[in-house]
N, C-alpha and C positions, 0 to 999 in steps of 0.2 A: 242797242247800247244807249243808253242815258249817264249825265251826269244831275247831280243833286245837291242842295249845301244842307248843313243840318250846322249845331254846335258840337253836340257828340254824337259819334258813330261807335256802338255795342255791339262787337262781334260775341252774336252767342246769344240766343234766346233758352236759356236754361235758369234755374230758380236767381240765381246770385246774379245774371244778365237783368233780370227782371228787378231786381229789387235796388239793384244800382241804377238803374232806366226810371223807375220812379221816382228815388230820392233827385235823381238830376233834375227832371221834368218840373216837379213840383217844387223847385227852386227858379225857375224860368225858362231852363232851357230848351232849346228844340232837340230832341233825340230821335235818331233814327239806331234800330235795333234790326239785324240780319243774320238770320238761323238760316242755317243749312237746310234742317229738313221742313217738313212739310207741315208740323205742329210745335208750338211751342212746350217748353221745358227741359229741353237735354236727358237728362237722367232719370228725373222724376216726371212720368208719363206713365197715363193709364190708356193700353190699347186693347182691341180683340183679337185674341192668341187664338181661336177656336171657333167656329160659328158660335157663338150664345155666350159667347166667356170673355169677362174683361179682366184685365190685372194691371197691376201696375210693374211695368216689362223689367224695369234695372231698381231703383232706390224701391224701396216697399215700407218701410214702416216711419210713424215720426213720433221723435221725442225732439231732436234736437233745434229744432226750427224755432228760432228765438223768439220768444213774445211781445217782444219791442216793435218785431217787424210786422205781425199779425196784427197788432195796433194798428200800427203805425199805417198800413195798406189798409188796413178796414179789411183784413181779409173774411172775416164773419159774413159780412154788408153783403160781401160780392161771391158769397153760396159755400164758403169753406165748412164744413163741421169735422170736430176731430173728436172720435171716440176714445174713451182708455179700453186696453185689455181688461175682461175680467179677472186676468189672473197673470200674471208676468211672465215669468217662462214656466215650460215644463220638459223635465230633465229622465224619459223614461231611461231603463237601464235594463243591461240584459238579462240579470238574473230573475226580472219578472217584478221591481222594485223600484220608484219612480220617487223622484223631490219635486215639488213644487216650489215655487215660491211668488210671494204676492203681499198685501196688505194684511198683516195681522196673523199671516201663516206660517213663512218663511221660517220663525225659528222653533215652533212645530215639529216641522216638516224638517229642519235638521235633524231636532233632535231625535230623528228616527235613527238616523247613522252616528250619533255622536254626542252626548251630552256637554260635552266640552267646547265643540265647533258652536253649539246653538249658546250657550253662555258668553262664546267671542261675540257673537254673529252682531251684538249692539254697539260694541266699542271699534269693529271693522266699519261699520255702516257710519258711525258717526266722526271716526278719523280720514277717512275716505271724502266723505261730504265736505268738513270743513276746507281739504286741499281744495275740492273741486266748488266750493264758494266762492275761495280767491281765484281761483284762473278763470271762472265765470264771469266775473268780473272784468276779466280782462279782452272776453271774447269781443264785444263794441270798441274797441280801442284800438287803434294803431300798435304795433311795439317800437320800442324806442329803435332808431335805425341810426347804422354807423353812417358815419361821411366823413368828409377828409374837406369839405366845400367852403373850410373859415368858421369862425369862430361864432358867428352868424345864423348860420344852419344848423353847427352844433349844439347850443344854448338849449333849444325848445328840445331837443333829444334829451341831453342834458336832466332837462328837465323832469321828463317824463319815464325817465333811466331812475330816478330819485323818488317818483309817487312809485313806482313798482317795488323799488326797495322797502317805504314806507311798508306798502302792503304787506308786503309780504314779512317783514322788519315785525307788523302786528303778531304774528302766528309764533307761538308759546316753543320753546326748544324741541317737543313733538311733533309740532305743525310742521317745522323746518326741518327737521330729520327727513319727514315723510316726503316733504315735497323730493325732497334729492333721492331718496326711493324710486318715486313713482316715476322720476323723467328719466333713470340711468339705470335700473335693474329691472330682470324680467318678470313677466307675470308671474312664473313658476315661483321663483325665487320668495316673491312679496305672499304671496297667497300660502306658502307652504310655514313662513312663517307664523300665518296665523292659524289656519286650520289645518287638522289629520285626516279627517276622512276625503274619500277621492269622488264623492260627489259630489260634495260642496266646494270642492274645489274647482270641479270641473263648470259649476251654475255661476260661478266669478271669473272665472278665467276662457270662457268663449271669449267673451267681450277683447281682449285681448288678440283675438286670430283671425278678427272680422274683418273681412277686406287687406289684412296684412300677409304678407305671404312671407313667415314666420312660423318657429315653435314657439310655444308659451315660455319655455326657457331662453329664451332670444333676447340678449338685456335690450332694453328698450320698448319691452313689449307690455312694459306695465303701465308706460303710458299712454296707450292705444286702451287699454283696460279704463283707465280714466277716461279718456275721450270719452268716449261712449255712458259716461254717466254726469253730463254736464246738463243733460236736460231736463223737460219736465213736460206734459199734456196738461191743457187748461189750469195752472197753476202749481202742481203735485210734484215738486219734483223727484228727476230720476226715473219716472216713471216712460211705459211704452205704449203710444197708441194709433189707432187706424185715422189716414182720411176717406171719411164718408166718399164714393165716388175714384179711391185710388189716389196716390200721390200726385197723378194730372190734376186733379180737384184742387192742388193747394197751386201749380203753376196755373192751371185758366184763369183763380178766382184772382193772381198776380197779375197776366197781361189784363183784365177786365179795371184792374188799377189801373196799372199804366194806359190804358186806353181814356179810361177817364183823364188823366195827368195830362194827356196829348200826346204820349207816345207815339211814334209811328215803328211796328214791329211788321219789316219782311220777311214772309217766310220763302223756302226753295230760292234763297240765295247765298249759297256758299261764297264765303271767303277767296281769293284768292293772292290774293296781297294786300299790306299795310303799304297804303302811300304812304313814303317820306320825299321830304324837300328841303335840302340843304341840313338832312341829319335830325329833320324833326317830322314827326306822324303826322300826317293832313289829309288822314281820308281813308278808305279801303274801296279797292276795286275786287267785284264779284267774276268770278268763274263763267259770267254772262258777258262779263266786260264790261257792267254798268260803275261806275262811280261816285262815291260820296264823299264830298268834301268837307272836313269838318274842323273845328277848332281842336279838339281832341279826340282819342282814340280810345277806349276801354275794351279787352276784350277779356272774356269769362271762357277761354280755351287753354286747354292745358297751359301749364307754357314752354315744353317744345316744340306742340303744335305751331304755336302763335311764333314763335322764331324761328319756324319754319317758312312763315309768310312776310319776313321783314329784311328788308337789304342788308345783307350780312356786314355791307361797309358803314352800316351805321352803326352797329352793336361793336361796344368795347370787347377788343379779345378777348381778354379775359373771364368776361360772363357767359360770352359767344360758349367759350368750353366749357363751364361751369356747368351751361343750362343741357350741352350736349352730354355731362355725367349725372344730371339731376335722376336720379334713381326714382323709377317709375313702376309697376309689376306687385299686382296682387294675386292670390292664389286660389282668384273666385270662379265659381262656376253659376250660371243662375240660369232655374228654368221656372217657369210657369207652367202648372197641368190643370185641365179639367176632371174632377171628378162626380165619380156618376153617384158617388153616397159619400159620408165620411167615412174617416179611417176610424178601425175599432185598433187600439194600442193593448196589447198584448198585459202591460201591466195596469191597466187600466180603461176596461172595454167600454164601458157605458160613453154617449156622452156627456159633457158638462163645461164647465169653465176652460179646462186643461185646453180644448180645442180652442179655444181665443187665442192662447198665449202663443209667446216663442218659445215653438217644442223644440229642443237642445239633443241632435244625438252626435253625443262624445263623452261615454261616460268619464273620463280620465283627463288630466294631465298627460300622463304618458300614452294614451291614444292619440291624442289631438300630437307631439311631440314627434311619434311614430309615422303619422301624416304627412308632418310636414317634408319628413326625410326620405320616404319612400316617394312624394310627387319631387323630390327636387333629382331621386334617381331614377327612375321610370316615367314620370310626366305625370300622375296623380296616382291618389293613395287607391290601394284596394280596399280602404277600411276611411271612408272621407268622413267628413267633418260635414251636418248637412242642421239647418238650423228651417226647422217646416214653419211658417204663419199659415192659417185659411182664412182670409180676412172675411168669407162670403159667410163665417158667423158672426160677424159683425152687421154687415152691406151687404142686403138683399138685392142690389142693383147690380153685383158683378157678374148673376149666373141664374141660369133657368132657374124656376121652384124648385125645390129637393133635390138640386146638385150644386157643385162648392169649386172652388178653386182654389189653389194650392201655390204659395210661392215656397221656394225650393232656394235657401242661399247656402251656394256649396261651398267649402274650403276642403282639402288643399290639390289644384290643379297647379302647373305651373306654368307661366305666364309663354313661356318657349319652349316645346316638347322639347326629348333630345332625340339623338337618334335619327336625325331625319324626318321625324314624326311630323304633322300637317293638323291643327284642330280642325280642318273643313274633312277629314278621314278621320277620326275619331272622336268627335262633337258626340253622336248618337250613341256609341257605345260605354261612350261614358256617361249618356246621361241614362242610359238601361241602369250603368253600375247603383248613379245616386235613386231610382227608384228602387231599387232592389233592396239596396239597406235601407230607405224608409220603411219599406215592407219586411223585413227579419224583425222590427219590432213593434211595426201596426200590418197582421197578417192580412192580405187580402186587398193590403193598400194597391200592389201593381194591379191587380186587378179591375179596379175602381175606374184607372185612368183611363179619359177615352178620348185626351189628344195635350196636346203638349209644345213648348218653344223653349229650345235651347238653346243658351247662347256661351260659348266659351272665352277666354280670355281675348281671344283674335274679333270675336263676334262685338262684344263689348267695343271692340276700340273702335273698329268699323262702323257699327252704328252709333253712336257716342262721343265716340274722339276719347275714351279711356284708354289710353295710350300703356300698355302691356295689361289690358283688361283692369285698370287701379282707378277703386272708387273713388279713391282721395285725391287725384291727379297729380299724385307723388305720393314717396312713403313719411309716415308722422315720424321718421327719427328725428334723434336730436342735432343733428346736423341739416335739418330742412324744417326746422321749426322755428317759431314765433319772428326774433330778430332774422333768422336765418332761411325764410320762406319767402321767395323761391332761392333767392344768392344773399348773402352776406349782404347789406347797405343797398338791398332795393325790398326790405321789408316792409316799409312804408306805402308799399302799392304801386309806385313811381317807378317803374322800370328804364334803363338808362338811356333808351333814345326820348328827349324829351316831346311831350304830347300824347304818351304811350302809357296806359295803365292798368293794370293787371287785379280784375273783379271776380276773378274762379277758383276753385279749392285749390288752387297752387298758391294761393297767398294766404297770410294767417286770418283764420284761426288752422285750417285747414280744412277737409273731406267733411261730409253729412250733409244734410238738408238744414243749412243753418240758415242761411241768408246773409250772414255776420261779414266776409269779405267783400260780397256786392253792394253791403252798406257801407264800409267804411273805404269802401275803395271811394266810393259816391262822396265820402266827408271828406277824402283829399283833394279829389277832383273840385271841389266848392273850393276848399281853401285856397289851393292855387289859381281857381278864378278871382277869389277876392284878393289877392297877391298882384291879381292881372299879369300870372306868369303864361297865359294863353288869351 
């Protein structure tokens, strides 16, 4: 047992641990940063699932990792490279009939199914964008937070309550329609509005059921459908692409920042309490017993995790229960497999581009729908929702010559069998289930595979700390969003025992590989130091 002083102590060496450790560091501070496990990055890590085969085990693809922060860390400098897909997703279907979609094809490739859908398909694409312009904007920015602390406190909210109206005040009686669309009705709804055929519907409305454990008719789920379209690869936005090396490539070439900054990152030191003294945060003591003493506290874990490790007599009742109903519970399944060839798709044998992208199997609305309601009465669908990348057509680095690897992100399992049911007794035969439907429509797929890691909702929190298996370390409704992420008036990152701050997808913007909460948690943390409220 040792103790230690630092200025801040960072529970959590995950992307948004990392990028909040930097901005600190390279402001003056001395930071000490402690991971649990034995590698940095939480979620986005690339390990070997298989002798010969790397993957990246939970997060797998980036669009959304903001560019400000890739600057900003120099992460280029320190070995990051991000490829785009050749081809964005691909949507085969059963009757042996398949969408693509991509640069310059997309309304093509509608118009196979629909002359009508592919003449919306420009005025979707461009009303869609302009909403998700303005909340891009919003992603680096605090949201205005309530308080009740005088008149003092409320001013600069105030304030910042008045440029979002501005903003959004810009957007034509359309813009504004839309926005109230997209944040309170479901995907099904908005998308049926504009397109009839059921494939195109089904290539806009995944985005919607990703990591949500939801139907697409689920009001609120249309803005999970935006989320997922706020980003962009080297410039391009919206678009989807690979890191060189696995999503680990984008947290090493982070701690390799922060090492340069002065970081100091332990690993194989788990948490096991937030010191407080006298009602304010001063440190975390490890599972070792060692201690670090610090001016402030940031942690990047969920956050019932994280008030799970804080003296319950500090936390105001109030939030105490709030953060114990903060709705948490995705409906993902995610495996990693090796394989020994690619897969030939049934509606499209050859290879080509199609194998880059995100291959989409749900043909429908009403399948993906049917998913959801069948794992929420049985524990997962017979008919899942399974969205394939192979990134090892991209990265030669993940897997022998002439063999590939396969990530598998499943929907819809549900986060708590019923029935008594146990996912460490059913883990395996569900993941038989998800290769079995990749191979009903790339024949010969089961066959290919010649090893595999499965991890279910229980796996996920376990290794992770995704707390009911949920990418987003809560769900994006409108009740756990922007001002409202993770409680009502601690949106601002400032959680209520003071010295305590909250840099993980439980604070806005929310879930993905953004970076966006561990920076701007990192710009309150500054503020309050030039405040000298610590």
């Amino acid at each position: 047992m040792a103790t230690s002083e630092a200025d801040i102590v960072i529970l959590g060496a995950g992307h948004n641990g990392l990028v909040c450790a930097f901005h600190l560091a390279r402001a003056g501070l001395k930071v000490t940063v402690l991971e649990r496990r034995h590698v940095v990055g939480g979620a986005a890590v690339t390990e070997e699932f298989h002798p010969g085969f790397r993957n990246s085990t939970a997060s797998y693809t980036v669009s959304l990792l903001r560019p400000e922060i890739i600057r900003e860390m120099e992460l280029a400098r320190h070995g990051l490279r991000i490829v785009e897909r050749r081809l964005g997703n691909f949507l085969p279907l059963p009757d042996g009939q398949y969408l693509a979609a991509g640069p310059g094809r997309t309304a093509t490739e509608v118009a196979k199914f629909s002359t009508r859908d592919a003449e919306r398909l420009a005025a979707y694409e461009d009303r869609l964008e302009t909403v998700a312009t303005v909340l891009r904007e919003l992603v680096l920015r605090a949201p205005p937070n309530l308080t009740d602390a005088g008149w003092r406190a409320a001013l600069p909210e105030l304030i910042e309550a008045g440029r979002l109206g501005r903003r959004l005040g810009g957007l034509d009686t359309t813009g504004r329609r839309d926005v109230m669309d997209l944040f309170t009705k479901s995907a099904g709804d908005w998308l049926d509005g504009w397109f009839e055929s059921d494939p195109v519907k089904a290539l806009f409305g995944f985005d919607s059921v990703v990591g949500n454990y939801a139907s697409p008719y689920t009001p609120g789920s249309a803005y999970v459908l935006l989320h997922h379209v706020f980003g962009e690869v080297n410039g391009r936005k919206g678009a989807w692409g690979h890191a060189i090396g696995g999503m680990g490539a984008i947290t090493q070439a982070m701690a390799k920042a922060c090492a340069e900054a002065g970081v100091e990152i332990r690993l194989d030191a788990p948490v096991a309490e937030v010191l407080t003294e006298r009602g304010r945060a001063v440190g975390a003591v490890t599972e070792a017993g060692d201690v670090v003493r610090a001016r402030a506290v940031v942690s990047n874990l969920h956050p019932r995790l994280l008030f799970s490790k804080v003296d319950a007599a500090a936390v105001p009742a109030d939030f105490a229960e709030r953060i114990g109903r903060y709705a948490s519970g995705s409906g993902t399944f995610r495996m990693n497999v090796a394989l020994s060839e690619l897969p030939r798709f049934a509606s499209l044998p050859e290879a080509g581009d199609h194998l880059t992208a995100g291959i989409i199997i749900a043909p429908s609305l009403a399948y993906m729908d049917r998913a959801h309601a069948q794992a929420r009465l049985d524990g997962w669908s017979r008919e899942p929702i399974v969205e394939m990348l192979i990134p090892s057509t991209l990265d030669d680095t993940l897997a022998p010559p002439g063999q590939h690897v396969a990530s598998l992100f499943c929907q819809h399992v549900a986060p708590e069998l019923p029935n008594g049911l146990a996912w460490e007794d059913c883990r395996e035969s569900v993941a038989d289930l998800m290769i079995e439907t990749v191979d009903r429509y790339a024949p010969g797929f089961k066959a290919s595979v010649i090893g595999r890691l499965a991890l279910g909702p229980a796996d996920l929190e376990a290794r992770f700390g995704l707390v009911g298996g949920d990418i987003f370390h809560g769900r994006l409704t409108l009740d756990q969003l922007f001002s409202a992420r993770p409680v009502l008036g601690h949106g601002d990152y400032r959680m209520p025992v003071p010295g305590l701050y909250l840099c993980g997808s439980g604070a806005h913007p929310g879930g993905g590989v953004t970076g966006a909460p561990g920076r701007n948690a990192a710009m309150a943390v500054l503020a309050d130091r030039r405040r000298k409220r610590f």
